[in-house]
N, CA and C atoms as an extended XYZ file, in Angstrom:
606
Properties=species:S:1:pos:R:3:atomname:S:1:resname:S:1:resid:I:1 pbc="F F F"
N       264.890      141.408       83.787 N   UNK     1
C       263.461      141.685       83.714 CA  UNK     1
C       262.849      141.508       85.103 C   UNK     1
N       262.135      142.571       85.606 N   UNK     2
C       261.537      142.256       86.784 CA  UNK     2
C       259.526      142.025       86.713 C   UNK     2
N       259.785      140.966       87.254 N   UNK     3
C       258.640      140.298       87.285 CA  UNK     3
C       257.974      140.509       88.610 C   UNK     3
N       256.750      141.000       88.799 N   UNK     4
C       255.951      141.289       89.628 CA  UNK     4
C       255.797      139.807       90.345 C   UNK     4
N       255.607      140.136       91.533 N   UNK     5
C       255.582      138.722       92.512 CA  UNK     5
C       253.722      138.849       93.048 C   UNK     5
N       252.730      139.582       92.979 N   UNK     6
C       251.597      139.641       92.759 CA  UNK     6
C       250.800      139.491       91.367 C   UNK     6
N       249.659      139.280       91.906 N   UNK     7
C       248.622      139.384       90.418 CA  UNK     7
C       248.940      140.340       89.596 C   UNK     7
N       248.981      139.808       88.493 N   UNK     8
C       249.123      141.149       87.629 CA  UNK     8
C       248.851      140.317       85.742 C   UNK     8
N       248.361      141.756       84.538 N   UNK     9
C       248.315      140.700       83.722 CA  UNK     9
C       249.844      140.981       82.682 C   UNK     9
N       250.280      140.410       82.021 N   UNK    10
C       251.156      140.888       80.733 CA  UNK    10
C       250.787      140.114       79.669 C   UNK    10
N       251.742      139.542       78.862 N   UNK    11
C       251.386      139.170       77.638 CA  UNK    11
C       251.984      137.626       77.572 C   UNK    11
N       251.209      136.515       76.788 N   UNK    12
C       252.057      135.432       76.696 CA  UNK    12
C       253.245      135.774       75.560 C   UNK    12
N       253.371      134.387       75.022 N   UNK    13
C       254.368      134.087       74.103 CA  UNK    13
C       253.500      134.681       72.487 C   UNK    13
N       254.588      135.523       71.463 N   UNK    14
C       254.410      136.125       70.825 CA  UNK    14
C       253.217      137.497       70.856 C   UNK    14
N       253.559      137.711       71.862 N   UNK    15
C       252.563      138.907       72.224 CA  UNK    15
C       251.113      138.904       71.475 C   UNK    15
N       250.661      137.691       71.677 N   UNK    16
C       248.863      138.063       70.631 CA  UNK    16
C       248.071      138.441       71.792 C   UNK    16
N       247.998      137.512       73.280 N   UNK    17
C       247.046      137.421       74.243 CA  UNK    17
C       247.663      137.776       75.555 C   UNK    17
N       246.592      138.781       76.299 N   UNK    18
C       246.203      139.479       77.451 CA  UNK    18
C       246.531      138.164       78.285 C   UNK    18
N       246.960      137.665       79.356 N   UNK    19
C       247.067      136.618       80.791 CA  UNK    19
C       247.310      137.425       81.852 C   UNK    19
N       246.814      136.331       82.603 N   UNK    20
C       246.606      136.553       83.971 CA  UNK    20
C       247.731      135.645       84.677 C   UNK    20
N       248.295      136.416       85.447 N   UNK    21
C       249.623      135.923       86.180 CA  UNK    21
C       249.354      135.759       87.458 C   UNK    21
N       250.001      135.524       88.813 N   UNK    22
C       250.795      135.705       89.951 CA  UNK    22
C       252.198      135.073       89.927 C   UNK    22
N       252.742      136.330       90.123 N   UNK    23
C       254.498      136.284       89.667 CA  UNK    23
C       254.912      136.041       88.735 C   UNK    23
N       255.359      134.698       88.651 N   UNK    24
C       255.882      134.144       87.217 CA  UNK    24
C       254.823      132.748       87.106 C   UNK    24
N       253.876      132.288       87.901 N   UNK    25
C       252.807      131.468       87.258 CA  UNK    25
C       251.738      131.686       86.719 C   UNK    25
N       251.414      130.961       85.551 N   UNK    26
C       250.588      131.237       84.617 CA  UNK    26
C       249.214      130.828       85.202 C   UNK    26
N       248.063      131.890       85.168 N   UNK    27
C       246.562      131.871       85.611 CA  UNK    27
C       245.945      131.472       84.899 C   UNK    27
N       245.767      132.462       83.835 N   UNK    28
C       244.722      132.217       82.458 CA  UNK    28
C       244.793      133.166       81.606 C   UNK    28
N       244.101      132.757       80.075 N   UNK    29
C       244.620      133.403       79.046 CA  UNK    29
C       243.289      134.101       79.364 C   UNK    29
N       243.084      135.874       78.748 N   UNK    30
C       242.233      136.538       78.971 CA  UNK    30
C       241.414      137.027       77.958 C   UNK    30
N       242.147      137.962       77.321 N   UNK    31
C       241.677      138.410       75.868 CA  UNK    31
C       242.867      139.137       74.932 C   UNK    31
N       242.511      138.926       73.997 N   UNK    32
C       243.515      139.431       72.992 CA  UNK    32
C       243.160      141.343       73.315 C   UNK    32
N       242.338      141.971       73.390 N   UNK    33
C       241.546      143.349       73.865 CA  UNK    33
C       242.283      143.026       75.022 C   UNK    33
N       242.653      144.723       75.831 N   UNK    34
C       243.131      144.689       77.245 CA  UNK    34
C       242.260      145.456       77.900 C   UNK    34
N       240.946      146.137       77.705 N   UNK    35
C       240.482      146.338       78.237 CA  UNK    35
C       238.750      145.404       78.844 C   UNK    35
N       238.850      144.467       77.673 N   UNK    36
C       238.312      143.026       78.450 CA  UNK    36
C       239.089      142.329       78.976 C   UNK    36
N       240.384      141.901       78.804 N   UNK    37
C       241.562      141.276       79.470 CA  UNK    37
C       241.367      141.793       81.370 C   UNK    37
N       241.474      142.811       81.140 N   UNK    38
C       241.108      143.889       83.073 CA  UNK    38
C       239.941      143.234       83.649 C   UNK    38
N       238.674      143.417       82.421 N   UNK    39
C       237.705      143.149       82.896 CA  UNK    39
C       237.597      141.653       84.033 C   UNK    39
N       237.889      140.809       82.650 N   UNK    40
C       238.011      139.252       83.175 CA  UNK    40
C       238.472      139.464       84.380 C   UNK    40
N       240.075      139.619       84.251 N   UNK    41
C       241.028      139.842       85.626 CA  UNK    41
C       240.351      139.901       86.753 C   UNK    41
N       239.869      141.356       86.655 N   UNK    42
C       238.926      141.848       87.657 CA  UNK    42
C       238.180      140.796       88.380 C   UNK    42
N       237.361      140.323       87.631 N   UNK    43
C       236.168      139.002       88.232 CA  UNK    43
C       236.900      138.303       88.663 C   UNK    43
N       238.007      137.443       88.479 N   UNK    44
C       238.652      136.605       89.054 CA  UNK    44
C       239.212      136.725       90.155 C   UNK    44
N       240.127      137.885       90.190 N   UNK    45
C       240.751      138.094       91.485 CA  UNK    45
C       239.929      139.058       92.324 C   UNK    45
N       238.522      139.547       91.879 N   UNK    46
C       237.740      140.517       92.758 CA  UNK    46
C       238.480      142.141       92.891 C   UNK    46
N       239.308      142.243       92.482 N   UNK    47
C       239.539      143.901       92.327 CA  UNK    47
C       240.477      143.781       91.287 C   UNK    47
N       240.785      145.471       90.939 N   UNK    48
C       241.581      146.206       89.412 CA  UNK    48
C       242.803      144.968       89.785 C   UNK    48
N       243.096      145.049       88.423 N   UNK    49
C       244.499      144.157       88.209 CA  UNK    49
C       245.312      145.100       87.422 C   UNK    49
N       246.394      144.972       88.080 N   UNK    50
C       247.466      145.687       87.482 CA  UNK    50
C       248.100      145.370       86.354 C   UNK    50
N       248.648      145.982       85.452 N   UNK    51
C       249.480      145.576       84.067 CA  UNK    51
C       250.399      145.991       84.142 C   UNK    51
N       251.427      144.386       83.814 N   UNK    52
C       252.738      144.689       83.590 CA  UNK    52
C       253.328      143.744       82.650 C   UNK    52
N       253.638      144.824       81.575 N   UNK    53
C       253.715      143.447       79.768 CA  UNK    53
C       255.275      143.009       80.152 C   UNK    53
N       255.044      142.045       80.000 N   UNK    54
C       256.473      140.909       79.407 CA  UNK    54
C       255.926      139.860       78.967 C   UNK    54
N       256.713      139.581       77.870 N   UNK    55
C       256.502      138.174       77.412 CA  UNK    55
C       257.189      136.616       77.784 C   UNK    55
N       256.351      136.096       77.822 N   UNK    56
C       256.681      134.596       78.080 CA  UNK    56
C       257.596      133.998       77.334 C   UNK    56
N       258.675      133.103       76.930 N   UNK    57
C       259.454      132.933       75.802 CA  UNK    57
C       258.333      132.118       74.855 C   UNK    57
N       258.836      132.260       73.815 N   UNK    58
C       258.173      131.333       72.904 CA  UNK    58
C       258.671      129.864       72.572 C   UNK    58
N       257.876      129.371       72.449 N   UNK    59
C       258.086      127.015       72.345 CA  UNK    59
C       257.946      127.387       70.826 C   UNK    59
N       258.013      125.685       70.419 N   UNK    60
C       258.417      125.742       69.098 CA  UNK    60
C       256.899      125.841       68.125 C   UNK    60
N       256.710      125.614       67.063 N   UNK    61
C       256.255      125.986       65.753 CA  UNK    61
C       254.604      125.280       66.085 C   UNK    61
N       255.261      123.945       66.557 N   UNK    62
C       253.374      123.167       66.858 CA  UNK    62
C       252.802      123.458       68.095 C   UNK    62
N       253.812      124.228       69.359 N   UNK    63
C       252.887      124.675       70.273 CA  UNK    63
C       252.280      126.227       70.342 C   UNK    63
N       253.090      126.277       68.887 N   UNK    64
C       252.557      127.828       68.585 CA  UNK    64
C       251.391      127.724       68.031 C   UNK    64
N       251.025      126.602       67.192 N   UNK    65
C       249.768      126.489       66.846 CA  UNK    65
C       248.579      126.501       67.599 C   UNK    65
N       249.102      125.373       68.526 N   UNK    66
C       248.171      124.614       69.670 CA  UNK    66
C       247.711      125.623       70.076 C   UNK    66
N       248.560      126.964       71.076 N   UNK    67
C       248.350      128.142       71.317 CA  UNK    67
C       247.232      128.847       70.521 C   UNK    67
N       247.472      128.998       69.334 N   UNK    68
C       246.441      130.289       68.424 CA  UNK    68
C       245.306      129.336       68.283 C   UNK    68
N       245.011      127.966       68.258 N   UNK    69
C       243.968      127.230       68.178 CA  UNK    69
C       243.022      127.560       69.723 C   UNK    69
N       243.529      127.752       70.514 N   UNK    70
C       243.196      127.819       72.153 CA  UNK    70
C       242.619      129.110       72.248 C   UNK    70
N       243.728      130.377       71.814 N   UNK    71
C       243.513      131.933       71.468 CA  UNK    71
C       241.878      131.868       70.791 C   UNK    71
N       241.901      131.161       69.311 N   UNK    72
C       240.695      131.449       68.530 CA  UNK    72
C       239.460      130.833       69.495 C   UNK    72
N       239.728      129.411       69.883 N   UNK    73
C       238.335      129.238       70.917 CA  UNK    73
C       238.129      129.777       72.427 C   UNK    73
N       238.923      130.361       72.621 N   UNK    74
C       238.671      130.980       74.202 CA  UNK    74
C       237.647      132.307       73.057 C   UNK    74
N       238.197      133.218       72.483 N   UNK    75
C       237.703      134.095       72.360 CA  UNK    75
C       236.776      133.990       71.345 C   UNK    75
N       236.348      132.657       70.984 N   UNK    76
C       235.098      132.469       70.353 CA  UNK    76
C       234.051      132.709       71.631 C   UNK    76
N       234.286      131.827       72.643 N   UNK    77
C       233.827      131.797       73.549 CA  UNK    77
C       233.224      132.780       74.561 C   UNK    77
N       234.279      134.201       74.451 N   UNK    78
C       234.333      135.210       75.422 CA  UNK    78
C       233.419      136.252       74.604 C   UNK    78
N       233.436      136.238       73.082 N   UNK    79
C       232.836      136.747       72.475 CA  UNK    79
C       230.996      136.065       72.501 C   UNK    79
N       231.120      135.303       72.593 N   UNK    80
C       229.851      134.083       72.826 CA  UNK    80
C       229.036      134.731       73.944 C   UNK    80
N       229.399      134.928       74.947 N   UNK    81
C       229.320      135.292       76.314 CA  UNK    81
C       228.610      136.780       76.475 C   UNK    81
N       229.867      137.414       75.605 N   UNK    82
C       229.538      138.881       75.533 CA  UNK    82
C       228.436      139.130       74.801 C   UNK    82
N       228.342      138.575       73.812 N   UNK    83
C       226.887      138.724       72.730 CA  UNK    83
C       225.406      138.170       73.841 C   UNK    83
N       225.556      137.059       74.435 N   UNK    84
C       224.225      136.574       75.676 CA  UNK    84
C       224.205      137.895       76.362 C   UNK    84
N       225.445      138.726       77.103 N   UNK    85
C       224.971      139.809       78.088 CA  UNK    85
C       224.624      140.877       77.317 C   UNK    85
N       224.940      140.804       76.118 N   UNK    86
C       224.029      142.188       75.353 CA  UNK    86
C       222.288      142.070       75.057 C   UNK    86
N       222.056      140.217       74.901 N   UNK    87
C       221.081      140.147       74.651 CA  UNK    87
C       219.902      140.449       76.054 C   UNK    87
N       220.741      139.727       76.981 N   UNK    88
C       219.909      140.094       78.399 CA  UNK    88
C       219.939      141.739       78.935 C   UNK    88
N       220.622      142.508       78.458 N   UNK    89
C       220.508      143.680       78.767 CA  UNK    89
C       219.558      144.041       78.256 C   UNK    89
N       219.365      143.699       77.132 N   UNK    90
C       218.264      144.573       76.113 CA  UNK    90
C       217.095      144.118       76.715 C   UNK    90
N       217.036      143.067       76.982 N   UNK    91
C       216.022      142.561       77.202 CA  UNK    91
C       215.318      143.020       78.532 C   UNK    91
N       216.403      143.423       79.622 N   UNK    92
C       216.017      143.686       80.810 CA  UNK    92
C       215.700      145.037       80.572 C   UNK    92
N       216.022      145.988       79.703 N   UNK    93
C       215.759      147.035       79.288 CA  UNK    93
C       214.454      147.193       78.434 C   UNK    93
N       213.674      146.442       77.974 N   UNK    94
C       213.121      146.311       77.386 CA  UNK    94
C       211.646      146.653       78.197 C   UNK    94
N       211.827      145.169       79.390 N   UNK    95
C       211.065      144.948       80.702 CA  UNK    95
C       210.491      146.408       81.452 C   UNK    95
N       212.151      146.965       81.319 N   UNK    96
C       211.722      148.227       82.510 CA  UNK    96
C       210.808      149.564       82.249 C   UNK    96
N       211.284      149.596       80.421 N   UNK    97
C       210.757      150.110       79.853 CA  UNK    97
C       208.811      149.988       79.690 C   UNK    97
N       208.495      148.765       80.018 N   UNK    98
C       207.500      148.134       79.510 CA  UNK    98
C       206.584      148.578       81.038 C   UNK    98
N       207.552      148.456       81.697 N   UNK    99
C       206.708      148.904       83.094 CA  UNK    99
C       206.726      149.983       83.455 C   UNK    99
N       207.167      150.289       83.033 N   UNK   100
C       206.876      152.418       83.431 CA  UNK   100
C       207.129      153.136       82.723 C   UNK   100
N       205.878      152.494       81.441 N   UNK   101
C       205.804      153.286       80.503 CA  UNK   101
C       204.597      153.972       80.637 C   UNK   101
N       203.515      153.779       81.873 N   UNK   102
C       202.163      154.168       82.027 CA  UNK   102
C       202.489      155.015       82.964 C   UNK   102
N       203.361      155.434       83.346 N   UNK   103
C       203.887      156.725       84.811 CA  UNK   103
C       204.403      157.909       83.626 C   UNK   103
N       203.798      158.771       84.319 N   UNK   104
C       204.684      160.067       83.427 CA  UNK   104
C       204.508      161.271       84.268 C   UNK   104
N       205.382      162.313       84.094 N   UNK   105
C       205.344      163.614       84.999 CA  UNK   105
C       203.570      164.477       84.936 C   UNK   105
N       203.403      164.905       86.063 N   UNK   106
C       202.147      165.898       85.948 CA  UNK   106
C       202.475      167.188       85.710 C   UNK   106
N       201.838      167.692       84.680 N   UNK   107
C       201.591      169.480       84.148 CA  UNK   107
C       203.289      169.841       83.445 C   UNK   107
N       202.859      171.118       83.452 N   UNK   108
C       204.092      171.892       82.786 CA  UNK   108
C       204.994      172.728       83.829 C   UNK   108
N       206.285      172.578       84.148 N   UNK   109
C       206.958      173.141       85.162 CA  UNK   109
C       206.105      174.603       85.133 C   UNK   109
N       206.302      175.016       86.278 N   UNK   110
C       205.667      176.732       86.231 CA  UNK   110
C       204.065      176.668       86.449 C   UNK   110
N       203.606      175.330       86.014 N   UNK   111
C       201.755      175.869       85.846 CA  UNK   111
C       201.256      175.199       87.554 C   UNK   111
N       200.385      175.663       87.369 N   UNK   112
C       199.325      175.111       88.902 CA  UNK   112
C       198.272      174.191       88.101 C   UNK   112
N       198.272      173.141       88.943 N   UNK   113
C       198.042      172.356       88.610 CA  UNK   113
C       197.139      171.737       90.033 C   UNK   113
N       195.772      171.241       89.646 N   UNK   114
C       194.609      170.566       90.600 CA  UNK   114
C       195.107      168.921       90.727 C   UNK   114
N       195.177      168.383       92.270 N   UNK   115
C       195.652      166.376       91.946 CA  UNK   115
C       194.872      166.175       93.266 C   UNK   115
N       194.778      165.168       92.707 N   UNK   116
C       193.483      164.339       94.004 CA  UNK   116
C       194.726      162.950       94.311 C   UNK   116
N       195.314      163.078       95.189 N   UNK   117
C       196.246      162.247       95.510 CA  UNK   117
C       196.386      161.743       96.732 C   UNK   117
N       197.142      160.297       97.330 N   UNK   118
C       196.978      159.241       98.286 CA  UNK   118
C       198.767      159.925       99.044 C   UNK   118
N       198.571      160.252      100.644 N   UNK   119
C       199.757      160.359      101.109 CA  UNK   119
C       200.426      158.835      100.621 C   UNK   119
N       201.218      158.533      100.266 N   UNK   120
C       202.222      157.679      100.463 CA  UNK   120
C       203.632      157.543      101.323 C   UNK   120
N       204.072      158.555      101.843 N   UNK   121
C       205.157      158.989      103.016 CA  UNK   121
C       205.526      160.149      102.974 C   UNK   121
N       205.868      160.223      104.782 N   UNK   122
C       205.694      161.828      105.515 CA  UNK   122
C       207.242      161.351      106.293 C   UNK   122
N       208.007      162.034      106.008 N   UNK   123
C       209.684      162.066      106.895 CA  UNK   123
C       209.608      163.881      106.741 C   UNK   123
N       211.245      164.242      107.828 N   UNK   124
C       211.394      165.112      108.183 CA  UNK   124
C       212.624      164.953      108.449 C   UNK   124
N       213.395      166.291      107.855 N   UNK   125
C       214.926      166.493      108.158 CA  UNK   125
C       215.475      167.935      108.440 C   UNK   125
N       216.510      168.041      109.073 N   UNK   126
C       217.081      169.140      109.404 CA  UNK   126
C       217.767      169.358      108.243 C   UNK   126
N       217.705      170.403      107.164 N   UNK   127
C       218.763      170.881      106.453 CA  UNK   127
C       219.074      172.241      106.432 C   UNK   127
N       219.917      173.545      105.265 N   UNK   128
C       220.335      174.132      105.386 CA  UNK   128
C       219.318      175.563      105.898 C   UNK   128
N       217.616      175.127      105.593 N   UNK   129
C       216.870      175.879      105.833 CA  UNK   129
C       215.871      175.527      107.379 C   UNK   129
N       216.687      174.830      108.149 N   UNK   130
C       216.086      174.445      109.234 CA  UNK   130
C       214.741      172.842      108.896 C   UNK   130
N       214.188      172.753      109.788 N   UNK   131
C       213.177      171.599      109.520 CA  UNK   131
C       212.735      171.668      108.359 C   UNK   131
N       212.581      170.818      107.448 N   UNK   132
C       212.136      170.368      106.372 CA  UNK   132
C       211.021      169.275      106.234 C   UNK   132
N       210.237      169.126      105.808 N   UNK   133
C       208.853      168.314      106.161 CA  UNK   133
C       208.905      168.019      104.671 C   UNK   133
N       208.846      166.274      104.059 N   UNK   134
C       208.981      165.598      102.594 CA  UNK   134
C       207.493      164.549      102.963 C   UNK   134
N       206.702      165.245      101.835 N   UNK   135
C       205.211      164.580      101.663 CA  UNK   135
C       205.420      163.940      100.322 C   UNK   135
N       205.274      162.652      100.391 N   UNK   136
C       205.499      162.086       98.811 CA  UNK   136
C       203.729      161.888       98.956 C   UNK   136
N       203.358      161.997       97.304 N   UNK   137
C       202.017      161.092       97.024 CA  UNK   137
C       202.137      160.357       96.134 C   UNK   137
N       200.661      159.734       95.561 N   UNK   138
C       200.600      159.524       94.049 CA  UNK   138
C       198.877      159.526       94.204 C   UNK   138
N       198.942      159.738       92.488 N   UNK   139
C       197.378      160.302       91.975 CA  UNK   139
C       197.317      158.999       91.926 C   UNK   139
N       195.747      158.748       91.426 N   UNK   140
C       194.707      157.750       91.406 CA  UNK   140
C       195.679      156.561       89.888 C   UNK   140
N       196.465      157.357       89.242 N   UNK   141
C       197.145      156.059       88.161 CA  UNK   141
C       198.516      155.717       88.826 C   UNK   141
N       198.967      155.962       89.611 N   UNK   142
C       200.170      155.278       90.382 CA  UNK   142
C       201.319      156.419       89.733 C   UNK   142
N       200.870      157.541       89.592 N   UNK   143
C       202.141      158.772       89.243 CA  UNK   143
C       202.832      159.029       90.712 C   UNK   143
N       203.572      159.593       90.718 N   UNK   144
C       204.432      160.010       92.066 CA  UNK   144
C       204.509      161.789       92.165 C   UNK   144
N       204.160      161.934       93.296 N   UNK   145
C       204.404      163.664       93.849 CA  UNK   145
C       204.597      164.251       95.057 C   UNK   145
N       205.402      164.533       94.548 N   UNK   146
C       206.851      164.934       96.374 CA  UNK   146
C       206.675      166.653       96.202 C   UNK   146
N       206.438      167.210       97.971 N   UNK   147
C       206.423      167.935       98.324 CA  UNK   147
C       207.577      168.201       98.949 C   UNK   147
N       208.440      169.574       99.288 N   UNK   148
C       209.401      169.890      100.283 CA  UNK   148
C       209.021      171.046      100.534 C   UNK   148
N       209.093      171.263      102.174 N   UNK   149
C       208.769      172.210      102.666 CA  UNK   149
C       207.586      172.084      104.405 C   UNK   149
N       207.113      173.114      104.512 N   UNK   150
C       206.354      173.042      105.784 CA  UNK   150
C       205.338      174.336      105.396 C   UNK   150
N       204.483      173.941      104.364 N   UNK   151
C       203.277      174.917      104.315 CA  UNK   151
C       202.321      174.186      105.632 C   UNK   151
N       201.343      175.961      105.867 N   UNK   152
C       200.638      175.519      106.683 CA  UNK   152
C       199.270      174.853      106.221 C   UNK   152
N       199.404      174.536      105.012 N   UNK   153
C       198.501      173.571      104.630 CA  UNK   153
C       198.666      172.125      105.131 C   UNK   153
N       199.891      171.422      105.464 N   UNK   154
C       200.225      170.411      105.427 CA  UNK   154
C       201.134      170.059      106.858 C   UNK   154
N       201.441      171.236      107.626 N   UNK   155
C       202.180      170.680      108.603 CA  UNK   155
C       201.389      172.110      109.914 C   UNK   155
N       201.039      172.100      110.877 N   UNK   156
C       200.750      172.874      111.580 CA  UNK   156
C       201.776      173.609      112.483 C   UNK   156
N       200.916      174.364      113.406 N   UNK   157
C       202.104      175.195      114.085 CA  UNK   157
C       203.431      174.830      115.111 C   UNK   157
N       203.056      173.396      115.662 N   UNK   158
C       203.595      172.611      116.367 CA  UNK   158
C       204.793      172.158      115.728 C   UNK   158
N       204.774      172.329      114.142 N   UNK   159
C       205.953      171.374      113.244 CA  UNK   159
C       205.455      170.126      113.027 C   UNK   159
N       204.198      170.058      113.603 N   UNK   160
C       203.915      168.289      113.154 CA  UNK   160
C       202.712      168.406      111.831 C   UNK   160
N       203.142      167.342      111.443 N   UNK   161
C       202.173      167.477      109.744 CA  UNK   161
C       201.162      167.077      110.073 C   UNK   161
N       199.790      167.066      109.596 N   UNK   162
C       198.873      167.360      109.646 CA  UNK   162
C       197.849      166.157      109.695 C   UNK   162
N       198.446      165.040      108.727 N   UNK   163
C       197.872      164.123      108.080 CA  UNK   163
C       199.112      162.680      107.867 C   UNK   163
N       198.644      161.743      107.888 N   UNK   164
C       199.024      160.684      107.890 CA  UNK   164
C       199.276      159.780      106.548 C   UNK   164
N       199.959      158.887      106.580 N   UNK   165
C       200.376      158.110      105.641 CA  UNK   165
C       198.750      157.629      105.012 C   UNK   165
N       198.298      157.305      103.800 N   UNK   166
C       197.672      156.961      103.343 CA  UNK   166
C       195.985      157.711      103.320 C   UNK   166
N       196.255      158.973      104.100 N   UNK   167
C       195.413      159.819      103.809 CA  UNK   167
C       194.832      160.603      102.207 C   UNK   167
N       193.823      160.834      102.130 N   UNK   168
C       193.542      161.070      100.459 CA  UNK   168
C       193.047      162.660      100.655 C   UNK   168
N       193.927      163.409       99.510 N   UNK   169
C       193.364      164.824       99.426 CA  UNK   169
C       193.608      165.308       98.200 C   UNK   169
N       192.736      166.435       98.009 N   UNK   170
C       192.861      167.044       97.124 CA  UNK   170
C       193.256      168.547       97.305 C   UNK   170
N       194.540      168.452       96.246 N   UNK   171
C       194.881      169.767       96.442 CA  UNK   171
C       195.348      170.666       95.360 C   UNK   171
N       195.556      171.863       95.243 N   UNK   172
C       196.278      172.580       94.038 CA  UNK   172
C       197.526      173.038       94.520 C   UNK   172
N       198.684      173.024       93.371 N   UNK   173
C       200.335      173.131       93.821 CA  UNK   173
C       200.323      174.036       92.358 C   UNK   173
N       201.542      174.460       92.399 N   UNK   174
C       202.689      174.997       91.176 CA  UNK   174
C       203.861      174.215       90.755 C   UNK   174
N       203.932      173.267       89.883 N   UNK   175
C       204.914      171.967       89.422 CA  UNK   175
C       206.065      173.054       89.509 C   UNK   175
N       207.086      172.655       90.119 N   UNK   176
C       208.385      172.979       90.372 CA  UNK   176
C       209.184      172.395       89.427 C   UNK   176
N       209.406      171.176       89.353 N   UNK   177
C       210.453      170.630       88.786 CA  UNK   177
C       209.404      168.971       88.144 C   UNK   177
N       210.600      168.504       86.945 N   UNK   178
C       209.933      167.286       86.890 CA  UNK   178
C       211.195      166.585       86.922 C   UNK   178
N       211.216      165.478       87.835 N   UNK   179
C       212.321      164.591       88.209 CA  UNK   179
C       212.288      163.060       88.137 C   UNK   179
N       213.102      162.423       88.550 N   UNK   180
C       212.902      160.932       88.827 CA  UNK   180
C       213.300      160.612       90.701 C   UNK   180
N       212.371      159.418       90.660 N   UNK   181
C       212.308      158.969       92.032 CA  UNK   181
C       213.734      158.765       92.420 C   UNK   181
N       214.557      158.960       93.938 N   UNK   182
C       215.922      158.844       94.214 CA  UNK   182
C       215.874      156.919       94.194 C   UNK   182
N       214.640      156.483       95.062 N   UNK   183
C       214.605      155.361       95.213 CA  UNK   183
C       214.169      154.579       94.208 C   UNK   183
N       213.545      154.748       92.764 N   UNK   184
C       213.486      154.021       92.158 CA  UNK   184
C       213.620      155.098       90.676 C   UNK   184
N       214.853      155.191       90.173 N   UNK   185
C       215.556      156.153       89.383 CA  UNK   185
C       214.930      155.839       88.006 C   UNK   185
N       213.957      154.856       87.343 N   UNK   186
C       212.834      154.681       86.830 CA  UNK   186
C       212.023      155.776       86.353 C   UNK   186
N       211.469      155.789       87.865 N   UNK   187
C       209.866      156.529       87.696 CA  UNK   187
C       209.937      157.889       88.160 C   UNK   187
N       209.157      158.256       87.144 N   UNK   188
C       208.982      159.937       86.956 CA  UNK   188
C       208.061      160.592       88.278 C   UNK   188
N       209.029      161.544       88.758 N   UNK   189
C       208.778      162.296       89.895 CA  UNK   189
C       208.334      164.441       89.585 C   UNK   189
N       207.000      164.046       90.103 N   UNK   190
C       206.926      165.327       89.893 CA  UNK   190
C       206.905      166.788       91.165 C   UNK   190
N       207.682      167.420       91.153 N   UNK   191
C       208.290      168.102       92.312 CA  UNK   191
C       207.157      169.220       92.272 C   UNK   191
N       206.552      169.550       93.484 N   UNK   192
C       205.471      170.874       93.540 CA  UNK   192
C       205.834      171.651       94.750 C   UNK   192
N       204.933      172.959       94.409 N   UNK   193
C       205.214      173.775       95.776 CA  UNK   193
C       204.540      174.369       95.642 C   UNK   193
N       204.114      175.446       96.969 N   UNK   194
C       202.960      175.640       97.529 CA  UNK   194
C       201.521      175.316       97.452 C   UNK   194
N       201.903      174.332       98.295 N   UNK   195
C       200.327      173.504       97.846 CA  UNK   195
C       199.372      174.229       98.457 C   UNK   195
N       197.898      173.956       98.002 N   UNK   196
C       196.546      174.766       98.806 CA  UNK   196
C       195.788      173.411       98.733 C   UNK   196
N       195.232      172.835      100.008 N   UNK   197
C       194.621      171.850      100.485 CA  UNK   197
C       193.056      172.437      100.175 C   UNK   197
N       192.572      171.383       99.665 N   UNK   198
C       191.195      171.742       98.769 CA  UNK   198
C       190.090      170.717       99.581 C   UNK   198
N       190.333      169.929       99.815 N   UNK   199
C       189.715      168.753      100.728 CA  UNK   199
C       190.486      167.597      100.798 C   UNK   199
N       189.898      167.544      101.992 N   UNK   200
C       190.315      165.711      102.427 CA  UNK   200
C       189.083      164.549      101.994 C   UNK   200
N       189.476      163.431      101.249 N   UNK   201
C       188.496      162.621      100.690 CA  UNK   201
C       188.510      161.324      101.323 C   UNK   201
N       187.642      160.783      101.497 N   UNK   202
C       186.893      160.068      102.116 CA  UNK   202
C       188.233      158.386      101.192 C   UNK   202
């Protein structure tokens, strides 16, 4: 039998439980499941763990017990564990939900649509269509609305945009797309184009 001389997991004695090895010394018992067995692994040694089943010999009749007594409370335990991170998920899900549930997309893709909105950031990139000019805003309830492009509403002949971070205008666009923010994959992003600058507000 060849026994791996690195981390790796196989099986103890009577094949019930997932362990964690290096070589032939015993780490820890993992899970009776091998794909929580990896998991564990994983955390412990910080990357994938490899599997390679052999069994351990088996001891006699009362350390077989001792064993399945150990088996039932580890994985009372692991199960214990797992049930808390379902509860905190939900819960953190719950939260996120709770907070951006008052953000929602503006208009109907295709329609033009009037927004009285706050620059919030002006960047610029070279891509496949040459300079690209990205105007994010948001309206007066904290919605989000990203521009791409270089109308001459918004960027002049020079290539430089027009207007500054935290400038307030009102303008009319055609909703392009309705998306979510890259930076906060949350909140609802509403994509427009060709905007017509209606005024600048005080």
């Amino acid at each position: 039998m060849n026994i791996p001389n690195y981390y790796h997991i196989s099986k103890g004695a009577y094949s019930i439980y997932y362990i964690l090895n290096n070589g032939e010394d015993f780490i820890k018992n993992l899970s009776t499941d091998l794909k929580q067995a990896k998991q564990i692994a994983k955390e412990i040694v910080g990357s994938d763990v490899p599997v390679n089943i052999w069994c351990r010999k088996s001891w006699n009749i009362e350390h077989k017990k001792y064993l399945e007594s150990l088996i039932q409370l580890d994985q009372h335990i692991i199960d214990h564990k797992s049930h808390l991170d379902s509860l905190e998920i939900a819960k953190r899900q719950k939260e996120i939900e709770a907070k951006y549930s008052k953000f929602f997309h503006l208009g109907k893709v295709g329609e033009q649509i009037t927004l009285e909105l706050t620059i919030t950031k002006i960047f610029s990139y070279v891509g496949d269509y040459g300079l690209t000019f990205v105007h994010k805003f948001e309206d007066n309830n904290g919605n989000q609305v990203i521009y791409f492009g270089h109308s001459k509403q918004l960027v002049d002949e020079k290539a430089q945009t027009k207007f500054q971070e935290g400038n307030k205008i009102t303008i009319t666009g055609i909703v392009k797309d309705h998306s979510k923010d890259k930076d906060d994959r949350n909140m609802p992003l509403t994509v427009i184009t060709k905007p017509k600058l209606k005024r600048e507000r005080a």
